[in-house]
ZARO-901037 format. One record per atom (N, C-alpha, C, O): x, y, z; atom name. Coordinates in Angstrom, 3 decimals, padded with zeros to 6 digits. Each point is the difference from the previous one (the first is absolute). Layout:
BEGIN
<<X; Y; Z>; CA>
...
//
This chain:
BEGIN
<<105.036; 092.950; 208.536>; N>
<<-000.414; 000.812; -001.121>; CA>
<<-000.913; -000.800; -000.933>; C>
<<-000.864; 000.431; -000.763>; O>
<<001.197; -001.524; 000.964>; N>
<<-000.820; -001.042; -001.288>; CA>
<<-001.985; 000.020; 000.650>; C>
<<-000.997; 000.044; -000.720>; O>
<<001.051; -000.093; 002.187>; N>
<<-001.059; -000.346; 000.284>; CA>
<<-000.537; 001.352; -000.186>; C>
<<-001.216; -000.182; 000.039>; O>
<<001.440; 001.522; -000.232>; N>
<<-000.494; 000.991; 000.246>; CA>
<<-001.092; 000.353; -001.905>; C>
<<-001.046; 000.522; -000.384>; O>
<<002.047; -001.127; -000.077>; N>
<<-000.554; -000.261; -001.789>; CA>
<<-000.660; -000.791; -000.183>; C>
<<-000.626; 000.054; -001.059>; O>
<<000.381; -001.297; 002.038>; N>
<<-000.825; -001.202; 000.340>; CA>
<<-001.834; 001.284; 000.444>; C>
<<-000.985; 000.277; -000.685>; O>
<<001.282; -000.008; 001.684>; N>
<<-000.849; 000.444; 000.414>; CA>
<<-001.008; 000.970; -001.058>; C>
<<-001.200; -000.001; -000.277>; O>
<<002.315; 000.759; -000.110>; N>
<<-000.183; 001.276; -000.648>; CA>
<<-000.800; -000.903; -001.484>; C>
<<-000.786; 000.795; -000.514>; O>
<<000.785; -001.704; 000.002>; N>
<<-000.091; -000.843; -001.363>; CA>
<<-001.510; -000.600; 001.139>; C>
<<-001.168; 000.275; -000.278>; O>
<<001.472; -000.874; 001.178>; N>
<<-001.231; -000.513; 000.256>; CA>
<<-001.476; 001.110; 000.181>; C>
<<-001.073; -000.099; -000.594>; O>
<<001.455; 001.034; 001.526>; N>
<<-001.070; 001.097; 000.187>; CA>
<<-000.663; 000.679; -001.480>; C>
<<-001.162; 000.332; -000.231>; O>
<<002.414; -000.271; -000.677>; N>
<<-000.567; 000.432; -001.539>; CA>
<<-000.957; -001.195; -000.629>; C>
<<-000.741; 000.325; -000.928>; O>
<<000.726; -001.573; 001.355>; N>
<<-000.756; -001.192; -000.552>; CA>
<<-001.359; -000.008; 000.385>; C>
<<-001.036; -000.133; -000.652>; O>
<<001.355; 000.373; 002.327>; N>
<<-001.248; -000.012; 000.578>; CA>
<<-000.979; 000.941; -000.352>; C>
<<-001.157; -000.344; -000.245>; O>
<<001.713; 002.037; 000.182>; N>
<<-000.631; 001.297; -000.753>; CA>
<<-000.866; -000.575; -001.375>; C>
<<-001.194; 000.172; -000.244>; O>
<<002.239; -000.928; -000.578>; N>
<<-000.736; -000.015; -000.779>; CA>
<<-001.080; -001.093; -000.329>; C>
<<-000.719; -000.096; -000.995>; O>
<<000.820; -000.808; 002.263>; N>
<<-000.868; -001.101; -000.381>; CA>
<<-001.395; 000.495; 000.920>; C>
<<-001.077; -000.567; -000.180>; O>
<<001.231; 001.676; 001.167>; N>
<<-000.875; 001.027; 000.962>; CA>
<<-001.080; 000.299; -001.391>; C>
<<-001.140; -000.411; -000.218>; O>
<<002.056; 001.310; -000.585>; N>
<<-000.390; 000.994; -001.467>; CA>
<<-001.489; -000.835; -000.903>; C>
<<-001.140; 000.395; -000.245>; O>
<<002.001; -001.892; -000.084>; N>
<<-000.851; -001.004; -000.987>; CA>
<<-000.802; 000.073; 000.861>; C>
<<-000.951; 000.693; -000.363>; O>
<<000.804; -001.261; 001.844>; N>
<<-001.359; -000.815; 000.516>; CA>
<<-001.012; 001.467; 000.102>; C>
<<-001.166; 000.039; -000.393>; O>
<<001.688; 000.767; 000.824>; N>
<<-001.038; 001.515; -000.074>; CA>
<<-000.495; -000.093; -001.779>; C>
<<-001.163; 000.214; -000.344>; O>
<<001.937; -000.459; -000.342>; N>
<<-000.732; 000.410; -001.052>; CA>
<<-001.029; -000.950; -000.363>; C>
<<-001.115; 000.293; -000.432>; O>
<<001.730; -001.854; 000.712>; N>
<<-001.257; -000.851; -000.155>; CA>
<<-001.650; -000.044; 001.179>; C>
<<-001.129; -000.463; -000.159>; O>
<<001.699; 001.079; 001.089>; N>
<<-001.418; 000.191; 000.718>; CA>
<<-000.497; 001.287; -000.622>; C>
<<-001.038; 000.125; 000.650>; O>
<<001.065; 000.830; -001.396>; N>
<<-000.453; 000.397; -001.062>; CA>
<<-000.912; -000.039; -000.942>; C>
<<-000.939; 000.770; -000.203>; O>
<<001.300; -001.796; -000.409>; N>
<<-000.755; -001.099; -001.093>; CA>
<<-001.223; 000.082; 000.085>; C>
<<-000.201; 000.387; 001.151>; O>
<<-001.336; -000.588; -001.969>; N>
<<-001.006; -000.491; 000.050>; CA>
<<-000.260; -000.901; 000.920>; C>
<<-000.622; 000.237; 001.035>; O>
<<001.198; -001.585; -001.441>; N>
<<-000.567; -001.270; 000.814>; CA>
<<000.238; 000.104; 001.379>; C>
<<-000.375; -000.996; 000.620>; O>
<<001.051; 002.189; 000.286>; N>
<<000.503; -000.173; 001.516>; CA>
<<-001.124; 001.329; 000.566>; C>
<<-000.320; 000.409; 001.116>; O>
<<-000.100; 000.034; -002.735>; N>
<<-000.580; 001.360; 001.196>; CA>
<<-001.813; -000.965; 000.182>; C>
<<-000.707; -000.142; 000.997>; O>
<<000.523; -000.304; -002.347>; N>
<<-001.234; -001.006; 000.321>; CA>
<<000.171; -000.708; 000.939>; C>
<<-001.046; -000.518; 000.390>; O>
<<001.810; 000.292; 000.091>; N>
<<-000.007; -001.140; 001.306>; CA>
<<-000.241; 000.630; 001.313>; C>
<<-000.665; -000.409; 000.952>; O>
<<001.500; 001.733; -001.139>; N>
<<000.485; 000.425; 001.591>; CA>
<<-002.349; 000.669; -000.024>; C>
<<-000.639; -000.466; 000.944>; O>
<<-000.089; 001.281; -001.844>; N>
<<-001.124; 000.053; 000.513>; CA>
<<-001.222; -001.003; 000.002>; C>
<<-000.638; 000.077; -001.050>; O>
<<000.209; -000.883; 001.842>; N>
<<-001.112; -001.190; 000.108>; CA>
<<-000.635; 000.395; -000.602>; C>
<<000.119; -000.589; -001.074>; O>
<<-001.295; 001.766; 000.980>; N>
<<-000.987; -000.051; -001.297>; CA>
<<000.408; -000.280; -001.542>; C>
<<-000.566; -000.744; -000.801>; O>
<<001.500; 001.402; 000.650>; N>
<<001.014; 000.005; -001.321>; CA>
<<000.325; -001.402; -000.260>; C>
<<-000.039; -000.474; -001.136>; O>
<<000.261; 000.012; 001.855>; N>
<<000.917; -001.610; -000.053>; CA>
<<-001.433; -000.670; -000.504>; C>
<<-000.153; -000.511; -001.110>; O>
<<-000.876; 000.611; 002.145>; N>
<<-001.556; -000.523; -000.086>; CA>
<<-000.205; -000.438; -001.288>; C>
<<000.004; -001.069; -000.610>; O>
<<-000.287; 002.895; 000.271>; N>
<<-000.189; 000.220; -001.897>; CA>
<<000.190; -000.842; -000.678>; C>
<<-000.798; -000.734; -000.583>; O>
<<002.255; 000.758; 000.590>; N>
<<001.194; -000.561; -000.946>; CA>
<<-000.559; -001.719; 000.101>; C>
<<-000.518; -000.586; -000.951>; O>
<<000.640; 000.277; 001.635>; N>
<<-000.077; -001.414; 000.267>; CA>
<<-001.696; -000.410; -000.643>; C>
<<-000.387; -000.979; -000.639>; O>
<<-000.178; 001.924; 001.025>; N>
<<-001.337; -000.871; -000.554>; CA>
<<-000.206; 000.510; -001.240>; C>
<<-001.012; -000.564; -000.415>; O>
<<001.389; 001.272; -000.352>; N>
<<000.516; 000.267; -001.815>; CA>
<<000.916; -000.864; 000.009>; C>
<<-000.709; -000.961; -000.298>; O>
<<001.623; 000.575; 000.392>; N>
<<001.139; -001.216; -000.412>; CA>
<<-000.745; -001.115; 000.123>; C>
<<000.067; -000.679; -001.025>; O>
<<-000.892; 000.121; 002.039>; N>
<<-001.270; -001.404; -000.310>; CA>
<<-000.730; 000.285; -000.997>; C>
<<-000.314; -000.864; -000.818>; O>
<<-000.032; 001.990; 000.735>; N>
<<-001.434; 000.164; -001.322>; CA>
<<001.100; -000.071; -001.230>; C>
<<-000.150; -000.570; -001.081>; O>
<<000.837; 001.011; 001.361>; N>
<<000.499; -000.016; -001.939>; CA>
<<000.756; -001.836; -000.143>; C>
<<-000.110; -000.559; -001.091>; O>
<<000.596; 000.049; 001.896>; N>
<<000.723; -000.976; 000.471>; CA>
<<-001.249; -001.245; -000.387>; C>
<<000.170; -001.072; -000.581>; O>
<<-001.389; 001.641; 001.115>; N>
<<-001.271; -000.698; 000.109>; CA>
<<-000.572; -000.040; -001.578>; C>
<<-000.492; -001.064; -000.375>; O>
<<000.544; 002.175; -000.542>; N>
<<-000.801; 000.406; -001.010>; CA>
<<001.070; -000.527; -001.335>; C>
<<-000.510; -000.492; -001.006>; O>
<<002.094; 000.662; 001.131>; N>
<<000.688; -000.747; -000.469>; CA>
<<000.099; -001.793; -000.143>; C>
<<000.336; -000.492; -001.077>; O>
<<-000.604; -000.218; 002.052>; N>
<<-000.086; -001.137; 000.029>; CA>
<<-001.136; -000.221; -000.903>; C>
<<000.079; -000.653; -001.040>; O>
<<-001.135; 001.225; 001.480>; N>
<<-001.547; -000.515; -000.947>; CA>
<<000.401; 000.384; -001.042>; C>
<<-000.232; -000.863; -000.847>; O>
<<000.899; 002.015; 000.286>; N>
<<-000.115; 000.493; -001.155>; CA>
<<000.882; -001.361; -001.074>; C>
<<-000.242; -000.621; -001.035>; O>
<<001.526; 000.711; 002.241>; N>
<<001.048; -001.508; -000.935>; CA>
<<-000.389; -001.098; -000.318>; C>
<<000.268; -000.472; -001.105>; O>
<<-001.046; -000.222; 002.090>; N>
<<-000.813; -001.001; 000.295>; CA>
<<-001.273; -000.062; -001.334>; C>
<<-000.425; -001.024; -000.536>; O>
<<000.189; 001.854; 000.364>; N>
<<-001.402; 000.574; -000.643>; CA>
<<000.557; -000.469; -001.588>; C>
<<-000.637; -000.813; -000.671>; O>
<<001.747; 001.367; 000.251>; N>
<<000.725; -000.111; -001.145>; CA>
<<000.252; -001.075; -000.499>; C>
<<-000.426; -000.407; -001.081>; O>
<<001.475; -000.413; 002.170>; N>
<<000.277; -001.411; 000.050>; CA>
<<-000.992; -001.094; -000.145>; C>
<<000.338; -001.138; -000.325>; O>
<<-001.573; 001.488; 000.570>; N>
<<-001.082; -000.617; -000.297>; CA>
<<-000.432; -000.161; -001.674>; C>
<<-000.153; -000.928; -000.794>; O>
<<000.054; 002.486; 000.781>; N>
<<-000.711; -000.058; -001.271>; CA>
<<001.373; -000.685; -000.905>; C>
<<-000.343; -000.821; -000.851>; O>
<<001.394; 001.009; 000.931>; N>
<<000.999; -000.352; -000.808>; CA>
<<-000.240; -001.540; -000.295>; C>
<<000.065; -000.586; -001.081>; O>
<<-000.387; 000.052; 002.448>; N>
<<-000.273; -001.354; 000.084>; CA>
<<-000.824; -000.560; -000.537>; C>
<<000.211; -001.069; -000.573>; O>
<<-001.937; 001.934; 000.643>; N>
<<-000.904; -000.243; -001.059>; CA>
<<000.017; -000.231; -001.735>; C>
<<-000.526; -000.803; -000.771>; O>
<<001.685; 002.301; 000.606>; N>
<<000.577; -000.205; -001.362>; CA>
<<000.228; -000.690; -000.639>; C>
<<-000.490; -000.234; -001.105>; O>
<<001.751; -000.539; 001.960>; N>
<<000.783; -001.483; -000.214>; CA>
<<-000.942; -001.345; -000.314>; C>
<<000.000; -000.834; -000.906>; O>
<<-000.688; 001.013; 001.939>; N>
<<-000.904; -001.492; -000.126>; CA>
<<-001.075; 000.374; -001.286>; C>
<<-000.120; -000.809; -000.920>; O>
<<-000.404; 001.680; 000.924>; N>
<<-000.540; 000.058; -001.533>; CA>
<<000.725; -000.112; -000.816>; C>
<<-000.953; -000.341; -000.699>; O>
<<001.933; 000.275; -000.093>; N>
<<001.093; -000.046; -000.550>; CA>
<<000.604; -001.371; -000.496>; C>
<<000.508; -000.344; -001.066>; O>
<<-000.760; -000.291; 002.238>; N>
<<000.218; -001.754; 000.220>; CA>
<<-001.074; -000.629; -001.195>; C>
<<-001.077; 000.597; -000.012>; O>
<<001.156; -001.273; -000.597>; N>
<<-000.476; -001.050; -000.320>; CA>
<<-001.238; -000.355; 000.603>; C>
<<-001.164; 000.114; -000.385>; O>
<<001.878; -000.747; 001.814>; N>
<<-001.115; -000.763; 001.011>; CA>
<<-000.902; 000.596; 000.948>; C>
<<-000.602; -000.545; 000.926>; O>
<<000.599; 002.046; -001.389>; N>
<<-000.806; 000.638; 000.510>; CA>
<<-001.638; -000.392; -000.428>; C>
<<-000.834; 000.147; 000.893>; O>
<<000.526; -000.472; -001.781>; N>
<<-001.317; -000.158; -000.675>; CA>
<<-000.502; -001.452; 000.715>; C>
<<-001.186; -000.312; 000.109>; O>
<<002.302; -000.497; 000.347>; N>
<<-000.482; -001.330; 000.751>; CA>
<<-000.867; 000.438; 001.379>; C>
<<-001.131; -000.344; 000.344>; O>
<<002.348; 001.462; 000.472>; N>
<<-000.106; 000.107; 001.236>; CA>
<<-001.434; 001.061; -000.188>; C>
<<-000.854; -000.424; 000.778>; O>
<<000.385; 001.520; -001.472>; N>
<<-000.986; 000.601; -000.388>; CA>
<<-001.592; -001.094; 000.093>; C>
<<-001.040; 000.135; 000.645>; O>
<<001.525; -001.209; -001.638>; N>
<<-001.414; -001.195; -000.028>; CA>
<<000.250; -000.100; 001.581>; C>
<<-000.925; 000.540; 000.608>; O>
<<001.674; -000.948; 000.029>; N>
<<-000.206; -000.425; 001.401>; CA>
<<-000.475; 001.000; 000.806>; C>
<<-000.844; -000.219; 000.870>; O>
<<001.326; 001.329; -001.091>; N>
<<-000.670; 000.644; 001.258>; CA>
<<-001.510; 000.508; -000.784>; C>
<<-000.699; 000.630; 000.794>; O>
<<000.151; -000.763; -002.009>; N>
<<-001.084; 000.465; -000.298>; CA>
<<-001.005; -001.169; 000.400>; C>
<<-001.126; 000.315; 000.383>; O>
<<001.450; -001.483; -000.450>; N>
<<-000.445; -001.135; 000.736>; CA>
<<-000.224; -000.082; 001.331>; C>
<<-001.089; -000.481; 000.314>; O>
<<001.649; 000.739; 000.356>; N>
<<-000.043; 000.055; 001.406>; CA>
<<-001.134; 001.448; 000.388>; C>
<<-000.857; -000.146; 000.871>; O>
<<000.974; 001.248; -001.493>; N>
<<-000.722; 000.823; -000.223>; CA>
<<-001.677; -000.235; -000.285>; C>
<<-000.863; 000.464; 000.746>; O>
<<000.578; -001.262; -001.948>; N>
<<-001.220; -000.925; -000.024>; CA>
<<-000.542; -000.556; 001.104>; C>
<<-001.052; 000.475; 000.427>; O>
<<001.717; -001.664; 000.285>; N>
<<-000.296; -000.681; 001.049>; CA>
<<-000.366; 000.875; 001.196>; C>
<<-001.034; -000.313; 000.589>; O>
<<001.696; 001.320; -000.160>; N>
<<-000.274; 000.518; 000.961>; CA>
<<-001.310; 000.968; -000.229>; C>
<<-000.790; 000.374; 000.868>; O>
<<000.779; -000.131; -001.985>; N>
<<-001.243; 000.696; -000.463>; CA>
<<-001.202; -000.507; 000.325>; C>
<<-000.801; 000.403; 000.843>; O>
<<000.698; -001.856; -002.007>; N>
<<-001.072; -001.089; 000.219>; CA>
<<-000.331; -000.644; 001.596>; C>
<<-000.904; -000.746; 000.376>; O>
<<002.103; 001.411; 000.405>; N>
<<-000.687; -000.708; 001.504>; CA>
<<-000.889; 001.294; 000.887>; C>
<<-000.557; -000.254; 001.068>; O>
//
């Protein structure tokens, strides 16, 4: 009798773990996958924004950086130097 409630408890587990995985192939991200053009799409918009994000962060982090060093003190040293070097390459 015990194994028959065994069974009966297991088949209700399995039903319902049947239930979840149907509902997760469902989902957005499984139906983009299951069609190749779709997936295609997807994938080459996720590089472009992936792509346009980096420059954009990158882009920021820069200028932030520019900020900073103007800001410095010893910015006006490193300024004579590169306006110097600027000259020379001119005059050649």
């Amino acid at each position: 009798m015990k194994t028959h409630t065994t069974h009966t408890e297991l088949a209700k587990k399995i039903q319902k773990l049947n239930t979840t995985i149907e509902r997760i192939e469902k989902l957005q991200p499984f139906s983009i996958m299951r069609n190749r053009k779709n997936f295609l799409w997807y994938s080459f918009l996720h590089g472009i924004m992936v792509g346009f994000g980096s420059v954009l962060g990158a882009s920021l982090l820069i200028a932030f950086f520019i900020f900073l060093l103007k800001q410095i003190q010893f910015a006006p040293i490193i300024g004579s130097f590169v306006q110097s070097i600027l000259e020379n390459i001119n005059v050649r």
